[in-house]
Each structure stands twice: as C-alpha cells, then as structure tokens.
C-alpha positions in Angstrom: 44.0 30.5 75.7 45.3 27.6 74.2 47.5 24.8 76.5 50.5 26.4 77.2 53.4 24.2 76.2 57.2 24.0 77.6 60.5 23.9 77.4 61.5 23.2 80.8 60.0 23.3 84.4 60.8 24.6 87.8 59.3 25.9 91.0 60.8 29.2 91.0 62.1 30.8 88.2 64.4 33.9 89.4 65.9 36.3 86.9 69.0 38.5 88.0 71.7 37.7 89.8 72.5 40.2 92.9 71.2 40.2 96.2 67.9 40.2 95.4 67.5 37.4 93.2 70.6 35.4 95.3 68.1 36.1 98.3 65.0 34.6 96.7 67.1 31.6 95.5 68.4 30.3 98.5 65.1 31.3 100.5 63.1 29.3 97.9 65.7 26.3 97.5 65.8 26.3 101.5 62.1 26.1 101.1 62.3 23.4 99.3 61.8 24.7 95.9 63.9 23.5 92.4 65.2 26.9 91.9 66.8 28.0 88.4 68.6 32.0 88.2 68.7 33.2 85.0 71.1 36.5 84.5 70.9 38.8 81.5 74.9 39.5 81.3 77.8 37.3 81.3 78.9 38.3 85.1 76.8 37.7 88.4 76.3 39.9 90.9 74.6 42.6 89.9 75.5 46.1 91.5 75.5 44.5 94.7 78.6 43.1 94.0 80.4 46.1 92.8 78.8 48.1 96.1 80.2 48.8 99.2 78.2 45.4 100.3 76.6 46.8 103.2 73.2 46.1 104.6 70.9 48.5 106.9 69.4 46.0 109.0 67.8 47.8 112.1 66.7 45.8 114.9 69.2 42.8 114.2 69.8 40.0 116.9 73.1 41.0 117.4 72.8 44.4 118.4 73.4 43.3 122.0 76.7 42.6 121.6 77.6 46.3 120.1 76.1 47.6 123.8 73.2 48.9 122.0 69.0 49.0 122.0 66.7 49.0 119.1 63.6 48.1 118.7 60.6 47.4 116.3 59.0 50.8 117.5 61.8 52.9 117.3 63.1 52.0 114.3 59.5 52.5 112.5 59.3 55.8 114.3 63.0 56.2 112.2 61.2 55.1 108.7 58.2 57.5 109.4 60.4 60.8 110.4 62.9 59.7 107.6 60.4 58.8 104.7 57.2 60.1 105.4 54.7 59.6 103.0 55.4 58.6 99.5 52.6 56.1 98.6 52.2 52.4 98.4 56.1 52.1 97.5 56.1 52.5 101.1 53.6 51.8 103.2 52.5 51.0 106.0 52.5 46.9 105.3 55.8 46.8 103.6 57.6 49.2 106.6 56.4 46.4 109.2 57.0 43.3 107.2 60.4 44.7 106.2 61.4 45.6 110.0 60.1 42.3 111.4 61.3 40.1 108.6 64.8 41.3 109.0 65.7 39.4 112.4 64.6 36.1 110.5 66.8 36.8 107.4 69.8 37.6 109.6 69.2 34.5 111.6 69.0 32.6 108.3 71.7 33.5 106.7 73.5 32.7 109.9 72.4 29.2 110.1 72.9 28.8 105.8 77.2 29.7 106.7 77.3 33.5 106.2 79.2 35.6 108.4 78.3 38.5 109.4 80.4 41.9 110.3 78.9 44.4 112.5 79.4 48.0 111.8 78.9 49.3 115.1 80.3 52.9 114.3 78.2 53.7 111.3 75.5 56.1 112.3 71.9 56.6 110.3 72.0 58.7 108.2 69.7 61.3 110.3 70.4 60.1 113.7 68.7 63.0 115.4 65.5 62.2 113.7 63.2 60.3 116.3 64.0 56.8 116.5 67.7 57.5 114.8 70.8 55.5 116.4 74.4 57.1 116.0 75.7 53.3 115.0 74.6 49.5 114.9 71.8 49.1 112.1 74.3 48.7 109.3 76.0 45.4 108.6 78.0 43.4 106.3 79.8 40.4 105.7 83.2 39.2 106.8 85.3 39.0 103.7 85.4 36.3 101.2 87.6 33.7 99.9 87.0 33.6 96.4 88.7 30.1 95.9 85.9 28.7 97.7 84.0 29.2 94.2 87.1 28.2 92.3 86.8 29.3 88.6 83.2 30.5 88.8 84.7 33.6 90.7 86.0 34.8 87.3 82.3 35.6 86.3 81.6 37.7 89.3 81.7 41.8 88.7 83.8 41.9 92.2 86.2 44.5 92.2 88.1 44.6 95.5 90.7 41.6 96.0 91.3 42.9 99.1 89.5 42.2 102.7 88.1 45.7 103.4 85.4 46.4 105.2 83.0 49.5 104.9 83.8 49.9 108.4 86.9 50.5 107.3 86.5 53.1 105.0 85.8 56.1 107.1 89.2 55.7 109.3 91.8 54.5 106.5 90.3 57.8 104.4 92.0 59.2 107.4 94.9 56.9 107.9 97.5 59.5 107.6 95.9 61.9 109.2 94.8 60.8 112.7 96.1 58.1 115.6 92.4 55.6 114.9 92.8 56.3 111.5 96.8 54.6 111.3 95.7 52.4 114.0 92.7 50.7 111.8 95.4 51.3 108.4 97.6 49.0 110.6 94.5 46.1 111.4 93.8 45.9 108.0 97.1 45.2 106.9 97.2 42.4 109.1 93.8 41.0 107.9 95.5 41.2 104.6 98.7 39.7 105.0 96.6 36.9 107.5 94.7 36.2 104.5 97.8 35.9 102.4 99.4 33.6 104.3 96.6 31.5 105.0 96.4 30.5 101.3 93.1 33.0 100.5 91.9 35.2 98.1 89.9 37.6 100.4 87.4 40.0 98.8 85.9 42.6 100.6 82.7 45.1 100.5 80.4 43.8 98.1 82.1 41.5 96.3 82.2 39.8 99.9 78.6 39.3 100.2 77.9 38.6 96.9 80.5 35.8 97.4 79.1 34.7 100.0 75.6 34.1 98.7 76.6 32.7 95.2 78.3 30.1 97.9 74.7 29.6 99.6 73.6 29.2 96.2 75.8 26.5 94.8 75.6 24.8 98.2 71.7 24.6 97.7 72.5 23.2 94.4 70.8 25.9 92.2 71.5 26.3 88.8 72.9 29.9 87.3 72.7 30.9 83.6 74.4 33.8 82.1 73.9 35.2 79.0 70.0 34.9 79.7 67.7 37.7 80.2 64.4 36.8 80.9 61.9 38.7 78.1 58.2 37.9 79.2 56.1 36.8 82.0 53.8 34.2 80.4 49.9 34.3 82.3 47.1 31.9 82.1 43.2 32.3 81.4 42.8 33.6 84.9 45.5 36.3 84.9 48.1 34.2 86.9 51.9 34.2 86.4 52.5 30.6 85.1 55.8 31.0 83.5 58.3 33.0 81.5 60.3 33.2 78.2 64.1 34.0 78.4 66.4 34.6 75.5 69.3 31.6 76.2 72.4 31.7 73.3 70.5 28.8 71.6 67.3 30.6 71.3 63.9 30.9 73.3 63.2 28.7 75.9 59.8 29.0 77.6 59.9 28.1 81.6 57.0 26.4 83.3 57.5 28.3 87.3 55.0 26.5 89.5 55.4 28.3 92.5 56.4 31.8 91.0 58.6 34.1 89.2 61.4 36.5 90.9 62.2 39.8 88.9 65.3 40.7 90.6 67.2 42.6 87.7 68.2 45.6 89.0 67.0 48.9 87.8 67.5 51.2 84.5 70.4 53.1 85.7 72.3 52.5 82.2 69.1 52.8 80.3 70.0 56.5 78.6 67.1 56.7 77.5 64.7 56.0 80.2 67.3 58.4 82.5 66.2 61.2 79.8 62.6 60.4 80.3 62.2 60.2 83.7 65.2 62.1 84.9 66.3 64.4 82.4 69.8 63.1 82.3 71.5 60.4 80.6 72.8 59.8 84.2 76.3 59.0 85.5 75.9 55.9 86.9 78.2 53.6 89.4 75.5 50.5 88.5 76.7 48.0 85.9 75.9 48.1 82.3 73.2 45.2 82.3 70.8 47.6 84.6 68.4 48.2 81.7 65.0 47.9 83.2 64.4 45.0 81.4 62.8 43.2 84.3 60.8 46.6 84.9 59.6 46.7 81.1 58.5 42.8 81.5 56.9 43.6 84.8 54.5 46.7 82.8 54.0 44.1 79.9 52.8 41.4 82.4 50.5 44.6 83.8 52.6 46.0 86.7 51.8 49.5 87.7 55.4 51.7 88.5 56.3 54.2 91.3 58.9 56.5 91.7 60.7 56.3 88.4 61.7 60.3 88.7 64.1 59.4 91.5 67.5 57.4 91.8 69.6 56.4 94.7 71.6 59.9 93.9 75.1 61.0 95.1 78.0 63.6 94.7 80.0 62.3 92.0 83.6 62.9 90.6 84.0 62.7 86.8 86.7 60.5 86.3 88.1 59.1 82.6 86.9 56.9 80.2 83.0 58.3 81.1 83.2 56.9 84.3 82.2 57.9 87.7 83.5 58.0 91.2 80.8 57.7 93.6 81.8 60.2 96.5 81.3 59.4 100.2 84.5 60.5 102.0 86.1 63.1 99.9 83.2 65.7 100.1 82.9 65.2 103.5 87.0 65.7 104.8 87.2 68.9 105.9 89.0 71.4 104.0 86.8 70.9 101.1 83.9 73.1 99.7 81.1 72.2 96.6 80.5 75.3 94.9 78.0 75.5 91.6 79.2 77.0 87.9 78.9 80.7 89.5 81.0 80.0 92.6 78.5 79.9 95.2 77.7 77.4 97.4 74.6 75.3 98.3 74.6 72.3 100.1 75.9 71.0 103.5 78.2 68.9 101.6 78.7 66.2 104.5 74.9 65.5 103.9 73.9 62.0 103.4 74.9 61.2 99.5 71.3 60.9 98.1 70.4 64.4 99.8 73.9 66.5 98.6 72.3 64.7 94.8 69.3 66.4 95.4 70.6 69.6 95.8 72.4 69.4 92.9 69.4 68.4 90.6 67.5 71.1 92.4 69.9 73.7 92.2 70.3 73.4 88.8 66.9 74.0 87.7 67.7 77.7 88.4 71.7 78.2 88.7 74.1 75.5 86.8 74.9 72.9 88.8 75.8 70.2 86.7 78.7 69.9 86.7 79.3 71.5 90.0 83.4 71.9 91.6 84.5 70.3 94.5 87.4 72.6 95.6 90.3 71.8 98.3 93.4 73.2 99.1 96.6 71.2 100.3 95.7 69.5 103.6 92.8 67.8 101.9 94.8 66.7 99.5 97.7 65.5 101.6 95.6 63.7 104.8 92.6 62.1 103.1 92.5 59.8 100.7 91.0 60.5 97.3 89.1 57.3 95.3 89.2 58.7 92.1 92.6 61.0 92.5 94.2 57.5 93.0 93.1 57.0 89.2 95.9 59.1 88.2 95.8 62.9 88.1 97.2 63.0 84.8 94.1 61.7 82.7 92.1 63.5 85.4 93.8 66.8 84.4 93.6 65.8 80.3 89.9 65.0 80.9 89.3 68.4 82.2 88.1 66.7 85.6 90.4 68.1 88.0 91.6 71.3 87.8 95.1 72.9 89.8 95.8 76.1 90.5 98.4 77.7 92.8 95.9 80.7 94.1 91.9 80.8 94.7 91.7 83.6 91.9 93.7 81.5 89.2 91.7 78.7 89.8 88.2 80.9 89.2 89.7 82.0 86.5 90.5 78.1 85.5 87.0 77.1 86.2 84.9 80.0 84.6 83.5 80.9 88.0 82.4 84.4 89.3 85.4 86.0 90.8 83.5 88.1 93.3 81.4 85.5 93.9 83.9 83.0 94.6 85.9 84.7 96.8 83.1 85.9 98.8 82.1 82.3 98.8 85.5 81.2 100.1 86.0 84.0 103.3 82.1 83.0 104.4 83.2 79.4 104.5 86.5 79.9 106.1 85.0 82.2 109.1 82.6 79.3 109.3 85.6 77.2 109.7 87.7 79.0 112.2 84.6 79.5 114.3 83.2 76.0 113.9 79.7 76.8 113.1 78.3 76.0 109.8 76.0 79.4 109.5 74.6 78.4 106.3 74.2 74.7 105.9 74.8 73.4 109.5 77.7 71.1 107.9 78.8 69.1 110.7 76.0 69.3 113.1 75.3 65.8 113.1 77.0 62.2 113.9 76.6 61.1 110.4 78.4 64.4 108.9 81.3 63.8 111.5 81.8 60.0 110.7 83.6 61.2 107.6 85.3 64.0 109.5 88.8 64.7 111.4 88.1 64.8 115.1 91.3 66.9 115.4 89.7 69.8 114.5 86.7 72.3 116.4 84.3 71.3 113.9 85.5 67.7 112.6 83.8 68.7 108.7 85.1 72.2 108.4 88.2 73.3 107.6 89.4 76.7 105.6 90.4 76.9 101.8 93.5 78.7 102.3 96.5 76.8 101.4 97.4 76.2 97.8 98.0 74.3 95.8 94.2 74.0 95.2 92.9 71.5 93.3 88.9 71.4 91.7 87.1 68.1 90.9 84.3 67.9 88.6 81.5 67.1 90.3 78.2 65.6 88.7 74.7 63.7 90.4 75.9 60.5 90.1 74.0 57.5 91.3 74.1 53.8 93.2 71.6 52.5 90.7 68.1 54.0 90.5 64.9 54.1 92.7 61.9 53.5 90.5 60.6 50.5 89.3 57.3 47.9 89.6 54.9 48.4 92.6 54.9 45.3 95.3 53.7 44.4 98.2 54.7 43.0 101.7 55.2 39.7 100.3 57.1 41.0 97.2 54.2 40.4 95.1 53.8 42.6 91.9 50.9 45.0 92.1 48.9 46.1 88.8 47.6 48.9 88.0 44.6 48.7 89.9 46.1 47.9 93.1 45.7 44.0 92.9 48.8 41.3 93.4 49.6 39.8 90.0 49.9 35.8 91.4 52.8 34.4 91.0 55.1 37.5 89.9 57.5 38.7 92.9 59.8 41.5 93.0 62.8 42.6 95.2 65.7 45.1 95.0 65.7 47.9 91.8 63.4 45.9 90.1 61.0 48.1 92.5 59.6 51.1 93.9 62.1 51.2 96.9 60.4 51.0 100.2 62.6 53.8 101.4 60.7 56.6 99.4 62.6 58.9 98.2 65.3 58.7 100.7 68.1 56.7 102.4 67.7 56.2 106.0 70.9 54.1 106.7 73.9 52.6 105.1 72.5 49.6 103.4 69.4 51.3 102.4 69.2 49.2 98.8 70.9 46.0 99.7 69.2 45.1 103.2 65.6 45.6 101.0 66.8 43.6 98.2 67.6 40.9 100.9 64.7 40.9 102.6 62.1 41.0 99.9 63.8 38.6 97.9 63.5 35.9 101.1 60.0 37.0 101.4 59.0 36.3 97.8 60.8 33.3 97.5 58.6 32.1 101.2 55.4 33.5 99.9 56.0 31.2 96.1 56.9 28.1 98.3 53.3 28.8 100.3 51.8 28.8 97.0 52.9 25.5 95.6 52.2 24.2 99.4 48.6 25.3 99.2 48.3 23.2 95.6 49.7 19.7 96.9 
C-alpha cells in the first residue's frame, strides 16, 4: 500500500453524536487524547437525546443511599437468568467488563460535573428472576439548563423543555388518579416554576443527559461537526485501523486517528430497507432519521462481522399522525385497558416489559394478524391516566384512522373489523379476570415491574374491566427504541471480524453494535447505560494504544 496521505490528524476520531460517541469523547479527551466528533446530521444527540435519558447501571456507588444491596454476583446472576445465551454479542467478557466498569463510569462522570438522579422506585424489568431488584439499578441525570450551551442548544434533537424526570413518569401518568400520583404532579410543578424563576431553561429525560455530556464535551475542549458522516475506515499494510474518510460540506477529508476510531452512530432503525431485510418491516421507529447503519455498513466494509440484526429494541406502539409513532410505556399498562389482535382475541400480558409485549406481536402475527393490533379502553382509562399520543389531539387521531370511539363494545367491533363473538368473549374473560384479580391467562400484574405502571387503588393494580363506554381503540403497531443488531465487539469495544479477531484501532459502542443484552432488556436503561460504558472503554483502551507507541 502506498503512504497514506492526510488531511488532518487526531488521536481519536469519533463519529456520532449520542451517548456513545459523547462517552468515548470525554473518556478519550480525559485521557488525554485530541478528540474530534464527527456527526452525520445537522442535530447532536442521537436517540439518546430524544429518549427517556435513563441509564440501567446495576451495582452503582450510590445504591447505599437508596437503602439498597447489589452486588457484582447478583447482578451477573440477573444478566444470565435474563439473557441467557445469545453468542459473543454477549458474553461472558463483555457481561463482567460491563458490570465492573460501570462503578468507574459513574464515579467519573461525577468527578467531570454530571449530576446524577437516582430512580430508586424503578424495578428490573423481571425482578423475580435470580439476582432481580424491585428498584435502584436505573438512573439518570438531574435536569439541564440548556443556556449553559447557549446557542449550540438549538442543534440538539431535545424535545422536552421541561425538568421531568423518568421517575416521574409512572406517578404523574397517574396524577389524577391517586394521592402519590397528585403529590409527585405537585413536586414537579415546583421544580418547574424553581427553574423558572431561577433564570433556567431546564430540560428533562434525555435531552438532560445528552445536555449534560455535550457540556463535558465542550468543557474538554472537543471539537463537534455536523453535517459529517464518516464513510470509510482507512487500514494499513498490516490490517490496522489508521484512519477514516468523512464526507464534510466542502468535500472529502481523510483523518489521520492515531490512537483509534469510535463508531458510535446509532443503528438502522430508519433504514427501510435494511428493516425489510432483516425484519420484514419497514419499521415504526421512535429513533431519529440519521439512524441509517451507516457506521454498521463502514464497520462490514472495514471487515466487521454483525450479530443480531433480526432483532430491535421493540415496543407496543400507538400510530399517531404524520407516520409517526408513540412509543407506549404507561398507557398499555393502566388498568382498564386490553391489546387484542385483528380477530379480537387477546395475547399478551400487556404490562410486560415493552421489548417482550413487541415480541408477541411479531410472533403472533406470523399466524393471526397482529399488525396493527387495538389497544381498547373504556372511560376510566381514559379519564385517570394520561395518554402521550391522545394529548396529540384526537381529532387527527380519529381522521388518521388511529383511534377509534364507540359508545358500546359491539359498535366498536363492528368499527374495528373484529370478530364479534370473539371479542366479546374476549372482553367477559378479561373482566372476570379483573373482578377477581388474577390474570388466568397472561399473569398481567404478577410482578413489581407490571404494577409500577399500575393504580394501587385497585385488587390487582394492572387490571381493571372494559365495561364503561365510551370506548376508545388505539392502533397499535411493534414500534421500536432504535434497533439491536449491529458490528460484533469485544470487552474493550473493539470491532471483531469475521473470524473472531479485534480489528486494531476500530471501537464500537451503543447501536452501532450487537447489544450486550441479547435479545432482551433487563432494566430501564438497557441501551443508554451500554452505550456509556463501552464508549468510556474504547476511548481508555485507544488512549493505551497511543501510550504503548510513545
């Protein structure tokens, strides 16, 4: 191969912008590193700034000071009931380096100016697996001035101006319903109108820690360019990862990375035509339109081997307008509320964790239609929890044909194209279910996780009958956080070829990768607290690299 020549040089060379690729910047420039972030769209952030921001970090230094115990063992035992076996995406190395790396990252981040919010209510999301905990592994940050960032803040994909918390979320979706619910509606009024008057422009969820570490970033003095996708990995005579070519507005620019580069790009959740290859849907996706796979497709040129490109970080979704999508957490989960498939029949506990109730829905419709599937609730759903995508505007819900209303259960089968018989039959099982408490077919509401979205003023907190009308229907579709496939790494974030072996100097973190939590989603957090931690441990392992050459 003939000298390479360049553009420009760096140390590390890190291409995306969300927590990932943040992570790796500020772990690298904290190392020492000269750290440049290239990002492919004209906003930074990625999906973790348009996410609910939270991060499952189990075993965390704070724990103490929720009045809880976890430890290395138990929360491995966890990954191993939870995940099982699902390949090198997961294994053994990456589990251990992931649990015991995330005390250091916490502890970092600390020292570096972030604040941290403990969630200490949020449960696993299968807390009576071995080694579950029914709260304390899920955190986020305090919310975030944007002002501190002045006019850069603009570029940001943040979408809540408002300082709420996901530890919010599952009491003000009960606000009007319940005395902790009006009680927390009433604290977070008070954060708001505290931030107000103090002269702030609080964001919250994951606008919040994206804000935060875009502020770690600037303070380390690392540039960010938009508008600048990376294209290929450049590799010397001996296979090594020397540098990169990224397509700037002026042209291509090829980029000398001593120490390494970070693919932190997110996955191909808005790639249509990878979803119809690997998925067999276009997809309806909450992730932003830059999550091509681009950093994927560079990571395969450069001779990275792939995992897991089949499954996504799924969920219950609500078909809104405009071919968007409400990701569903709360709504499915409030009692007085039933998913039933295209025949009227149900088939899912639907206060399951979201990537399980997606699942079902994929699964179920490779033999009955399932996509789209109905949500159906009668009036006290509708009055005493709140509704994300309702609050869009029932009008263009109704014109879109997402929501349906109906003043009886057998005008709104009728409505819906759905068995009668079947339906109603549907509808008495689940409401003797209801009176009684007992979940006979799906065990809804067994668990701590299923009730942390429930009404504790009822026998069983998930279950309540669909008896009083008006009744209203909400398309429901297997929607998605982003997805789960992507380039095979190691426990130092290294990218793997196809015969098993660490391609030097090419890192990966976040959906750029075969997610470490298989085909599942143990906690809260499950995407972001990965993407953190891999990113640091990248960005560390590059900085070894260029300290081994001095």
């Amino acid at each position: 191969m003939a000298e390479q020549t360049w553009d420009e040089e760096v140390d590390l060379l890190v291409a995306g912008s969300g927590a990932a690729a943040m992570s790796a910047a500020i772990a690298g420039a904290d190392a020492g590193l000269r750290v440049l972030i290239v990002e492919s769209t004209e906003k930074w952030g990625g999906t973790t700034a348009i996410s609910g921001g939270g991060l499952w970090m189990p075993n965390h230094p704070d724990m103490g000071k929720l009045g809880k115990k976890d430890s290395r063992e138990d929360v491995l035992t966890y990954m191993d009931a939870v995940i099982g076996d699902v390949g090198p995406a997961s294994s053994k190395e990456r589990r251990e380096a992931y649990v015991d790396t995330v005390p250091v990252v916490y502890n970092e981040w600390k020292r570096l100016g972030i604040k941290w919010a403990l969630s200490g209510d949020y449960p696993d999301y299968y807390p009576d697996k071995p080694g579950g905990m029914d709260g304390g592994r899920a955190i986020e940050t305090e919310p975030f001035d944007s002002k501190r960032l002045g006019d850069w803040f603009a570029k940001s994909r943040a979408m809540v101006p408002i300082p709420v918390k996901t530890d919010d979320v599952w009491l003000l979706s009960r606000a009007w319903s319940s005395a902790s619910g009006f009680w927390r509606g009433a604290q977070f009024v008070g954060r708001t109108l505290k931030g107000l008057l103090s002269g702030k422009r609080l964001y919250g969820l994951g606008g919040a820690y994206a804000g935060h570490l875009m502020a770690a970033v600037q303070k380390a003095g690392v540039e960010v360019r938009l508008n600048t996708p990376i294209t290929r990995v450049i590799k010397d005579d001996a296979g090594v990862a020397v540098g990169a070519e990224v397509a700037s507005p002026d042209g291509t620019v090829r980029i000398r990375a001593r120490a390494g580069i970070m693919l932190g790009t997110g996955g191909f959740a808005a790639n249509k035509e990878w979803r119809l290859k690997h998925h067999g849907i276009e997809g309806y996706t909450s992730a932003p339109e830059g999550d091509m796979g681009t950093g994927i497709q560079v990571g395969i040129d450069a001779g990275a081997d792939v995992a897991l490109m089949d499954d996504a970080w799924w969920g219950a979704s609500m078909v809104a307008t405009d071919g968007e999508v409400g990701f569903s957490v709360n709504e499915r989960s409030n009692p007085y509320s039933i998913i039933v498939d295209q025949t009227g029949e149900r088939f899912v506990n639907e206060s399951a964790s979201y990537i399980d109730v997606g699942h079902a829905i994929l699964e179920r419709d490779k033999t009955v239609p399932a996509i789209h599937s109905w949500m159906i609730t009668d009036r006290r759903h509708q009055k005493r929890y709140l509704n994300s995508t309702a609050m869009r505007g029932l009008k263009k819900l109704r014109e879109a044909g997402s929501v349906v209303e109906a003043d009886t259960l057998e005008e709104l089968s009728e409505k819906l194209g759905l068995d009668k018989a079947t339906f109603k039959a549907t509808i008495q099982r689940f409401n003797k279910f209801a009176r009684n408490g007992v979940d006979e077919d799906f065990e809804r509401g067994r668990t701590k996780y299923d009730n942390y979205y429930g009404d504790p003023s009822l026998k069983n907190p998930n279950l309540g009958p669909i008896e009083r009308g008006p009744f209203r229907a909400f398309m429901i579709v297997p929607g998605d956080l982003g997805t789960k496939g992507g380039l095979l790494t190691d426990e130092h974030a290294r990218v793997l070829d196809t015969d098993g072996a660490p391609i030097e100097g090419l890192y990966a973190a976040g959906n750029t990768t075969a997610a470490v939590m298989g085909r599942t989603y143990p906690g809260a957090g499950s995407t972001i607290g990965p993407a953190t931690v891999f990113g640091y441990l990248g960005a560390r392992h590059a900085a070894q690299r260029v300290a081994a050459k001095a």
